[in-house]
N, C-alpha and C positions, 0 to 999 in steps of 0.2 A: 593680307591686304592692310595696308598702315591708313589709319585714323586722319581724316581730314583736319587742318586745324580749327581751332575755335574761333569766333568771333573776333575774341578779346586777344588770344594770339593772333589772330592777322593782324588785329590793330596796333598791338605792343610790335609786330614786326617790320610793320610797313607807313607807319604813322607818318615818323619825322622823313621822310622820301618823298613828304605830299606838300605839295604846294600849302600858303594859306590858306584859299578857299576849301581846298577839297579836306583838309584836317580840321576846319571848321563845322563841313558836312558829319564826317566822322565822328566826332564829339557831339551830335545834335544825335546821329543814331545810337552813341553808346548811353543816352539821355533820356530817351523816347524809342525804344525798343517797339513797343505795343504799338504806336503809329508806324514807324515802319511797317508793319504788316498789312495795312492796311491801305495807306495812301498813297496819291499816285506820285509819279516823279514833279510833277508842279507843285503839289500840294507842299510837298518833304524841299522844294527848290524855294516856295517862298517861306516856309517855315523857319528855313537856316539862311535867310535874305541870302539865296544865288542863284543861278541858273537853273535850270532843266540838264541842261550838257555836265555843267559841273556837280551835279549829285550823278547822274550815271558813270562819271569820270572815277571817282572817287567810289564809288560801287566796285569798278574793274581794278582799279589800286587795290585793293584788298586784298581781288583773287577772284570774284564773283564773276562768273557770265553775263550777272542785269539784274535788277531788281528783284525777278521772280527770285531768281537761286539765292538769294541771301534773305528773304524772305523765308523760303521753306528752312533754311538752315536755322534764323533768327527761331523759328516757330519749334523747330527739333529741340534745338537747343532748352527753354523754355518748358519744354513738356517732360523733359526727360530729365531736369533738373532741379526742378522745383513741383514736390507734391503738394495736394490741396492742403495740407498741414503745413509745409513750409509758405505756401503763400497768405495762411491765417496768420503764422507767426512774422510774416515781414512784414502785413498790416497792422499786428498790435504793436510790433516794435515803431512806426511811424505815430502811432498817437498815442501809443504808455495807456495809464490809467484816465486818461485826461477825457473824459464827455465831450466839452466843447470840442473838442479839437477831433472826437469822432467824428462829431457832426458835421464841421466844417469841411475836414480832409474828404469824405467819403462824398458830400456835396459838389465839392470843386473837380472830382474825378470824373463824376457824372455828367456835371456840365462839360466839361471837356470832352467828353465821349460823343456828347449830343454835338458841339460844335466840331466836332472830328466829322460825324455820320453827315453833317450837312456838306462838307468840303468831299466825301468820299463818294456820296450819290447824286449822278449830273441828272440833271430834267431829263433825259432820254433813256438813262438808264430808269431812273424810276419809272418814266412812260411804258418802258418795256414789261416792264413789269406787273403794271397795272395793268395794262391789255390783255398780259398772259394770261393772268386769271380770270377775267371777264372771257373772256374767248373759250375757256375753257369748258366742258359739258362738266368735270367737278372737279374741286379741287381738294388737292389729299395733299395734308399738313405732317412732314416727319420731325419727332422729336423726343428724345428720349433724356432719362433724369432731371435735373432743373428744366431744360429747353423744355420737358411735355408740357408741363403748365402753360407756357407760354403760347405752343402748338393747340392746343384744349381753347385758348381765347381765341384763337384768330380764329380757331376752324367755327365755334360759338357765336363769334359774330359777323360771320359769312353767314352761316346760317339766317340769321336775325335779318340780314340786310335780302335774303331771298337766291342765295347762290346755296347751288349743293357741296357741300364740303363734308370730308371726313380727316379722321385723327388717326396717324401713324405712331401707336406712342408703345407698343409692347417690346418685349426685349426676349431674347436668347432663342429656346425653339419655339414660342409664342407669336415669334413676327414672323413666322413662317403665315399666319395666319391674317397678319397684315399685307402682306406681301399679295397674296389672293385677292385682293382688296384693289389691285389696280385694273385699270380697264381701258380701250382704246381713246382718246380723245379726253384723259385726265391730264390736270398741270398738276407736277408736286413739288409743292414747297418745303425744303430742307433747312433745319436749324440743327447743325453741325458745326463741332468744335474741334483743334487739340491734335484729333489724331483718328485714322479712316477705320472707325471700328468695325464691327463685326457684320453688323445691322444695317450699317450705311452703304458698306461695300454689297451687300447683296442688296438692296434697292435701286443700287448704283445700276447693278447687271440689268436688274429687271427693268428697270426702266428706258435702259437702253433695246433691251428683248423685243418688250413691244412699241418701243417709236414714241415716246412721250415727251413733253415738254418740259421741264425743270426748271427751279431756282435754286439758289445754295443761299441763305444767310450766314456768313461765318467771320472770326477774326484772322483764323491762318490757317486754311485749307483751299485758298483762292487759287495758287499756284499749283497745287497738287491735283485739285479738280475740276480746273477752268474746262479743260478737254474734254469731261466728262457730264458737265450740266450745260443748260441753255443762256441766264445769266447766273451772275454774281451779283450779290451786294452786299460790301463788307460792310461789317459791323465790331466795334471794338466792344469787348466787357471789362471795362475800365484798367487799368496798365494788367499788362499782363504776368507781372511779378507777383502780386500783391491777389487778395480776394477775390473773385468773380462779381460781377455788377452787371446787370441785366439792362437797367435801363434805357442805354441804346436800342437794342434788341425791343424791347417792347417801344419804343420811341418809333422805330422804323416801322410794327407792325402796325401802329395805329395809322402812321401818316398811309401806308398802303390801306388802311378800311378806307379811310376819308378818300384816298384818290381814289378807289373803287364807285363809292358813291359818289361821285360827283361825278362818271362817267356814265351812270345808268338811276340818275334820281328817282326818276317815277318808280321804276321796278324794286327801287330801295323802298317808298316812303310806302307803294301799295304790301308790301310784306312789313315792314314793322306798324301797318293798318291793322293787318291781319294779324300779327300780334299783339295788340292793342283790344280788338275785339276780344279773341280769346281768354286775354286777363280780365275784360268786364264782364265775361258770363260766370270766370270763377271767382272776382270779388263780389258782384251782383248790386256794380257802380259806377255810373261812366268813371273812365280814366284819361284824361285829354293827352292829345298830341298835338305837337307842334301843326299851324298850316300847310309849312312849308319848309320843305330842305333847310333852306338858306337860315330858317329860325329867325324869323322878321320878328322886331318885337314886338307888331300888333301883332300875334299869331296867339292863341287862347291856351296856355298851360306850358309846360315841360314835357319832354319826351320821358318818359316810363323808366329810370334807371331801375330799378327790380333788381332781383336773384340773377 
């Protein structure tokens, strides 16, 4: 079976056959790889100032079927050619020895991820989202290596807010044990990278087994598993040459705590009460909380940051 071409060979092949607009397009994905994976044809159409028609035009110029399929390939590509060492070594080659310029680079890449995640989740998409889990009887968080921390918080402070959640974070024949852990009328949220591991693929099943609701957070697994979960919300970890960078990812989990409670305040503010009590029997001192949601500033103290 002969080897599909590369990226950069269709592009070295088929470039100068392409009108301006669409080699402009072209040039804007061989530049922003990592957004390709994520954004929609609007987003990538006003990005490289042209159309909607003229990025999918120039998608088929290639050789691509549509966006999905140059996506999964961009994401193949990407994973199978740059290990976590090669992508440390392409981010020290961008700042050398230089501090400032750690600082700066690794800042501008983040903010860019964060203004990427707000062009990539429409009001409805998030809507869906936040409902899912409210609607849910619990919500069960999958995430394994860097993503568990991240899983470990959201599921921490679902709790905090008065939702039942657990954490999917074991790996090998251990998550056999997570796996037992789902139940009829749970939503699970998936933090998923890279490529459909071992873990994922058998949650995949089960969750399919018994009738469950799903979400995937991912940067290039949307086109591989859209068929296979309920939503999507992509999330980029900052270019995907270079380092992994979470802060999207935890950017998008917080905006979902906040729309969660702003869609069931009472049941938020009476469980972190309840919390609040608790901590004053074991510090043996009131501890004030905010009056109100909304944190009016007549409202008497600060809510309880803690452990």
């Amino acid at each position: 079976m002969s080897v599909p071409p590369s990226f950069e060979e269709r592009v070295a092949a088929r470039l100068q056959g392409m009108g301006p607009a669409e080699q402009r397009v072209v040039r804007y994905f061989q530049d922003n790889r990592e957004e390709v994976l994520i954004a929609s044809a609007a987003a990538l159409a006003e990005k490289a100032d042209t159309s909607d028609a003229t990025v999918v035009r120039a998608t088929k110029a290639l050789g691509y079927a549509g966006l999905e399929e140059l996506r999964r390939m961009l994401a193949s590509e990407l994973r199978t050619s740059l290990s976590l060492a090669d992508r440390l070594s392409r981010t020290l080659g961008a700042v050398g020895g230089n501090l400032p310029a750690a600082f700066d680079s690794t800042l501008d890449i983040q903010i860019q991820s964060l203004l990427d995640l707000r062009q990539a989740i429409t009001p409805e998409l998030f809507r869906d989202a936040v409902e899912g889990m409210i609607a849910a009887r619990r919500v069960l968080v999958f995430g394994i290596g860097p993503s568990s921390a991240l899983a470990e918080y959201l599921v921490f402070q679902l709790a905090r807010f008065g939702l039942e959640a657990a954490s999917l974070s074991n790996t090998g024949l251990l998550f056999a044990d997570d796996l037992r852990k789902l139940r009829p009328g749970d939503f699970v949220v998936m933090l998923a990278y890279g490529r459909v591991y071992a873990e994922l693929s058998a949650l995949l099943d089960e969750i399919r087994r018994i009738g469950l609701h799903s979400m995937l957070l991912t940067d290039s697994l949307a086109g591989t598993l859209r068929h296979r979960v309920g939503i999507v919300l992509p999330v980029a970890r900052g270019r995907a040459d270079m380092l992994s960078l979470h802060t999207a990812t935890l950017g998008l989990i917080e905006t979902l705590l906040v729309g969660v409670a702003s869609q069931r305040p009472e049941e938020t503010l009476a469980s972190l009460r309840t919390l609040n009590e608790a901590r004053e029997r074991l510090a043996g001192q009131p501890m004030d909380l905010p009056a109100s949601f909304e944190g009016n500033a007549g409202s008497a103290g600060s809510a309880p940051e803690g452990p």
